[in-house]
C-alpha positions as CSV (number, residue, x, y, z in Angstrom):
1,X,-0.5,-9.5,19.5
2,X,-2.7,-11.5,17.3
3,X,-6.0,-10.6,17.6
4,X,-9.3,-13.4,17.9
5,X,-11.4,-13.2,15.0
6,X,-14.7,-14.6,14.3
7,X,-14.8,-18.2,12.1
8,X,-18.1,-18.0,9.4
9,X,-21.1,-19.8,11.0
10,X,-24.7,-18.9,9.5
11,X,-25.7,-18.1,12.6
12,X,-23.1,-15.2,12.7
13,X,-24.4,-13.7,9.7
14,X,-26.2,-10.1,10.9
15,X,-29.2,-9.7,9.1
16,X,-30.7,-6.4,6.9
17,X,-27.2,-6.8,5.0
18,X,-26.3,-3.5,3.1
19,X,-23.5,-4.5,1.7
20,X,-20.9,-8.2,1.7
21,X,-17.2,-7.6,1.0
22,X,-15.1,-10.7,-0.7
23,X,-11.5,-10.6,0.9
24,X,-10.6,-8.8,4.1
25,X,-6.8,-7.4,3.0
26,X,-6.3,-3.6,3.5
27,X,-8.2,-2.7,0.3
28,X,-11.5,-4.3,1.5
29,X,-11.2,-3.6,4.9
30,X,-11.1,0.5,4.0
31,X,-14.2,0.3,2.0
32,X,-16.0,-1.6,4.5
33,X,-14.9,0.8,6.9
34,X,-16.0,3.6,5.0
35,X,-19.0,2.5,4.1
36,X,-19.7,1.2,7.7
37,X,-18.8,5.2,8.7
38,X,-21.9,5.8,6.9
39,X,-24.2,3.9,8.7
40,X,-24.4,1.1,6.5
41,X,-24.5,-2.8,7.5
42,X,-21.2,-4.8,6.1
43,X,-20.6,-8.1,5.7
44,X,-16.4,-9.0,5.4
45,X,-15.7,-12.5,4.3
46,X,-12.2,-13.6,4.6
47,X,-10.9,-17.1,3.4
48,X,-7.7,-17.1,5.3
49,X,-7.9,-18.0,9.4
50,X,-7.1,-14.0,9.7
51,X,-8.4,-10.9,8.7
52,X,-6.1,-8.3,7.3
53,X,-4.3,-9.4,4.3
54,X,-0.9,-8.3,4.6
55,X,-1.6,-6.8,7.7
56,X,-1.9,-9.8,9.6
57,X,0.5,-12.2,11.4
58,X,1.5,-15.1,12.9
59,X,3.5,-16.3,15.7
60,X,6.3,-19.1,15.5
61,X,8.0,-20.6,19.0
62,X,6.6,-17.5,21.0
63,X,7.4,-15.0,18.5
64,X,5.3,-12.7,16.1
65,X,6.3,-12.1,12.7
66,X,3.8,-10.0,10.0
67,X,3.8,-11.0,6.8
68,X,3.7,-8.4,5.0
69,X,3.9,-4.6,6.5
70,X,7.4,-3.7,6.9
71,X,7.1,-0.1,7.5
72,X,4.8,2.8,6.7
73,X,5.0,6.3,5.1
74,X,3.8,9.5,5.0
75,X,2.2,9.5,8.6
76,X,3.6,12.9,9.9
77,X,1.2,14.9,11.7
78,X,-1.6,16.6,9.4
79,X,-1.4,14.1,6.5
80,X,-3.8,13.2,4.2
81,X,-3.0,10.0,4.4
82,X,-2.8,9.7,8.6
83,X,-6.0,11.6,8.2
84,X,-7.4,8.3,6.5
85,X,-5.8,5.8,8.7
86,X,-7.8,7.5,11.5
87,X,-10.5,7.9,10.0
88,X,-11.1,3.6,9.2
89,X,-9.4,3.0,13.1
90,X,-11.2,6.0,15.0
91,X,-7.8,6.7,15.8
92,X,-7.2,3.7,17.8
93,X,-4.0,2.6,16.0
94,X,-0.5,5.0,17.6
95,X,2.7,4.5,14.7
96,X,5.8,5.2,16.0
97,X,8.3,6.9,13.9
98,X,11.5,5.2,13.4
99,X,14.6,6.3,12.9
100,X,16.4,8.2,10.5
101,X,18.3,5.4,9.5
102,X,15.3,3.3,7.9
103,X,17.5,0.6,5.7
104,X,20.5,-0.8,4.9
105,X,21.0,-2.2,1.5
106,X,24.2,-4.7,0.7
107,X,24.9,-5.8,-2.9
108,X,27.0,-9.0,-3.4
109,X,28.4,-11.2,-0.6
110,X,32.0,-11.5,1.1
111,X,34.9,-9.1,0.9
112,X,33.3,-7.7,-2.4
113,X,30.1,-6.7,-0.9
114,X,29.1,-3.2,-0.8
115,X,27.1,-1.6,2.2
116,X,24.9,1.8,1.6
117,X,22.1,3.2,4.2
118,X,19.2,5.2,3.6
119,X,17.7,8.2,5.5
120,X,14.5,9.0,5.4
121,X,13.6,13.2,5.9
122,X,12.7,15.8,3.7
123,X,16.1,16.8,2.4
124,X,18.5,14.0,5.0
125,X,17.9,11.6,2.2
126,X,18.9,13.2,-0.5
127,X,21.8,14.3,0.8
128,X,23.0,11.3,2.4
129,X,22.7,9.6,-1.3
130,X,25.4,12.2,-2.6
131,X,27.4,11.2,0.4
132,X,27.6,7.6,-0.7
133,X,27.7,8.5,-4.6
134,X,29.9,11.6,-4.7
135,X,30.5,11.0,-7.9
136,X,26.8,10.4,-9.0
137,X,25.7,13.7,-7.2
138,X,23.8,15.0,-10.6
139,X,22.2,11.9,-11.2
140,X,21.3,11.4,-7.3
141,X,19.4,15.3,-7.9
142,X,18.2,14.5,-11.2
143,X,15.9,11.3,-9.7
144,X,14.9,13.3,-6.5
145,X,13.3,15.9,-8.9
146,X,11.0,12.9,-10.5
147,X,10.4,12.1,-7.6
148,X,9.1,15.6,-6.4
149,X,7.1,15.4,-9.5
150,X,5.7,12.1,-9.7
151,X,4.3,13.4,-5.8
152,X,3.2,16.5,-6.8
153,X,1.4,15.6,-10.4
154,X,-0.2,11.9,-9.6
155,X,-3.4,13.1,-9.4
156,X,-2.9,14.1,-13.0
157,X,-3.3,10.7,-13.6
158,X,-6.4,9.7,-11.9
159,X,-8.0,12.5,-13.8
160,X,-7.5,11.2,-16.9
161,X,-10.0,8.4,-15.1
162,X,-12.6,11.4,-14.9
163,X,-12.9,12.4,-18.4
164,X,-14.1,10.6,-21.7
165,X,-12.0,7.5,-22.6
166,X,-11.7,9.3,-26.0
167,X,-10.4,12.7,-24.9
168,X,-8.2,10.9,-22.9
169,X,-6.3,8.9,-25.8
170,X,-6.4,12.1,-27.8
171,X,-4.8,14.3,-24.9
172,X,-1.9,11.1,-24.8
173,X,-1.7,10.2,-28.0
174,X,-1.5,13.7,-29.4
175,X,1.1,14.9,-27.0
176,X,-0.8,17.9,-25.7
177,X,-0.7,16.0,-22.1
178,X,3.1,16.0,-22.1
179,X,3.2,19.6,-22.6
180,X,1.5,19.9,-19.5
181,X,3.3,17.5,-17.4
182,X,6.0,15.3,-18.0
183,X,4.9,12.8,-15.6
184,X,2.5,11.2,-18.8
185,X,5.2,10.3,-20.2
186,X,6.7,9.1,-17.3
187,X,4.6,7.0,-16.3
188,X,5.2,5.0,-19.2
189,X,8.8,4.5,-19.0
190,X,10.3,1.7,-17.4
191,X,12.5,2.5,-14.3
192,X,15.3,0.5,-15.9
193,X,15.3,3.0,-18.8
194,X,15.3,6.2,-16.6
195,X,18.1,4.7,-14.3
196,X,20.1,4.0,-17.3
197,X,19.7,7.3,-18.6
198,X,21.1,9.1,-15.5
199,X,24.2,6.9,-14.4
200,X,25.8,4.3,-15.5
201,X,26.7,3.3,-12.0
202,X,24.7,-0.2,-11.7
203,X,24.8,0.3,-7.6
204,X,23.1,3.4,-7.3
205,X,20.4,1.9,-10.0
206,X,19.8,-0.8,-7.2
207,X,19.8,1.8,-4.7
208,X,16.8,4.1,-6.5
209,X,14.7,0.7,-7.2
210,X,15.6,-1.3,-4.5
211,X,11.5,-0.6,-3.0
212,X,9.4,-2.7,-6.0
213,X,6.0,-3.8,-5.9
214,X,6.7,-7.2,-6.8
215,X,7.1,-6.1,-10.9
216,X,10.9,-5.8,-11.9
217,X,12.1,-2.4,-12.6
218,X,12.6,-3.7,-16.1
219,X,8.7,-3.9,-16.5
220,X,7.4,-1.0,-14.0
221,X,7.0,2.3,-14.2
222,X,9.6,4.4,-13.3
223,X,6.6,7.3,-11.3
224,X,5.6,3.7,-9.5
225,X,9.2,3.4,-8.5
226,X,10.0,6.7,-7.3
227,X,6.9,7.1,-5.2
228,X,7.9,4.4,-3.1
229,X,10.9,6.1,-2.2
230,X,9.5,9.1,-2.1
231,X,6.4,7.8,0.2
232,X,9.1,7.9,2.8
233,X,10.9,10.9,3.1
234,X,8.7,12.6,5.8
235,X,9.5,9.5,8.3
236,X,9.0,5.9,8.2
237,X,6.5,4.5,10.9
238,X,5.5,1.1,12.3
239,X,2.2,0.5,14.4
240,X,2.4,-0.1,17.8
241,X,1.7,-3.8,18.7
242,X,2.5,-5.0,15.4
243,X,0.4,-5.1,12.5
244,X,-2.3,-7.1,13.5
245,X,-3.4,-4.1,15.2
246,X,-4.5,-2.5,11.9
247,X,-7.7,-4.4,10.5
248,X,-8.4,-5.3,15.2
249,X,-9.7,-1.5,15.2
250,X,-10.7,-1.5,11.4
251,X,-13.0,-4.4,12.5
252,X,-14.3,-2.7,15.2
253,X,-15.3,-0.3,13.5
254,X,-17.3,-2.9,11.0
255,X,-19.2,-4.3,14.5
256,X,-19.5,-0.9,15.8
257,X,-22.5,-0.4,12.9
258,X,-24.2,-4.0,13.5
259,X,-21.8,-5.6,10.9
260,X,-19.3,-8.2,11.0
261,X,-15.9,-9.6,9.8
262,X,-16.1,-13.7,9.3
263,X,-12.8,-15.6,9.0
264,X,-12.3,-19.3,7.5
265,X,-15.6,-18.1,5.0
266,X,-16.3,-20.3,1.7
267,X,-17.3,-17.8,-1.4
268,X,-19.2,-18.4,-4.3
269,X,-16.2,-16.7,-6.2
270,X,-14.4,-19.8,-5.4
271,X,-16.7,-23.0,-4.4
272,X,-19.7,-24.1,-6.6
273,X,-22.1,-21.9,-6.0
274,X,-24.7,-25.2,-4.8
275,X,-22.0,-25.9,-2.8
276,X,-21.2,-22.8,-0.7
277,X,-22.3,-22.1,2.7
278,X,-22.3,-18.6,1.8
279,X,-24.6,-18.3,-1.1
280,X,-27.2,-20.8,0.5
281,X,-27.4,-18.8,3.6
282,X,-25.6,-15.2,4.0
283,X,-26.2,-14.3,0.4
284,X,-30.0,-15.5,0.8
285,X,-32.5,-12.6,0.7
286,X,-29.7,-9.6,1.3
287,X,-29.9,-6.7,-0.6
288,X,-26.5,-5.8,-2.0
């Protein structure tokens, strides 16, 4: 259920600030969290009557709909990344695994449409791809290995983030990081090019892009791509009690160390500064 949230008032405002967060979606709700976790005062500003970002939701003649969260991945027991959704919730959010059966994708319309499922599991979808595209079986094997290696060799990436902007061209720009892992040259492939290169079957291209982030295939990356596939082969999961349920614990967290998550808040990132509640009062005399 949609949870009540607190509207910005200067009175609301804790004081002996540490720290004020612009935006309350999933990305700034983590690192108030986090830094929360570490005994520091937060502030969360949020625009929007909600907290949550795409995590929040709304309710229309008695129902709830989210907005945003449609499923999640790679929540299995021991996971790094169920390790971190614990971590920002105290463990206060339960996921229930759905089943096998996690989509249905139908291309065109009428008699002519064409209907193909997808299976999540460690080798189930995989297999039940070659089922649907007997005739595509190499190419169907040929994407699953990118997308073993785009899982296994993404933290390549952000290492390049580690090292000297100039070491980092040469590595790329000489080829010595290819030798080392294809996924640098990946990376910068379109995933239009790499479907094209293993089948010419314009269903099964659908079928390995159908998950996008909002960029066409034509103009993403093709590791991007095949991560969001891959991101569910150990399970798809939805939280219990929707996804409002999400940033509720997340913000209790955020009150739990004496700081606070204000909804319906005018920033000075977007109002004249003069002219904003929040720079004449919560911004006054906080160290940030």
């Amino acid at each position: 259920m949609m949870k009540e949230t607190l509207c910005f008032r200067k009175e609301k405002v804790p004081e002996n600030l540490d720290a004020i967060v612009i935006g309350s979606g999933i990305g700034g709700m983590t690192a108030a969290a986090t830094l929360a976790k570490l005994g520091k005062r937060v502030l969360v500003l949020e625009q929007h009557d909600q907290a949550g970002g795409c995590c929040h939701t709304f309710t229309e003649k008695g129902f709830e709909f989210d907005v945003g969260l449609h499923y999640i991945g790679q929540l299995h027991e021991n996971s790094l990344f169920k390790l971190v959704m614990d971590q920002i919730t105290e463990g206060q959010v339960q996921f229930v695994e759905l089943d096998k059966h996690i989509d249905t994708i139908v291309i065109g319309s009428g008699e002519k449409s064409r209907k193909y499922t997808i299976y999540s599991g460690k080798t189930e979808m995989e297999e039940h791809l070659k089922e649907q595209f007997p005739d595509d079986t190499k190419a169907v094997e040929e994407f699953f290995k990118i997308m073993k290696m785009s899982a296994r060799n993404t933290h390549l990436l952000a290492a390049l983030k580690l090292i000297p902007q100039w070491m980092a061209l040469f590595l790329l720009k000489s080829g010595i990081a290819n030798l080392y892992s294809s996924i640098f040259r990946l990376v910068g492939t379109n995933a239009t090019a790499v479907a094209d290169s293993l089948t010419s079957n314009k269903d099964l291209h659908i079928i390995f892009y159908y998950l996008f982030y909002g960029v066409p295939p034509k103009e993403s990356s093709c590791v991007i791509n095949a991560l969001l596939l891959h991101h569910y082969k150990r399970g798809a999961y939805y939280p219990k009690g929707g996804a409002s349920e999400i940033p509720f614990h997340i913000t209790k967290v955020i009150q739990k160390f004496g700081g606070r998550v204000l909804v319906r808040a005018p920033t000075a990132m977007h109002e004249n500064p003069r002219k904003s509640a929040v720079s004449q009062t919560s911004l006054s005399g906080i160290n940030t």
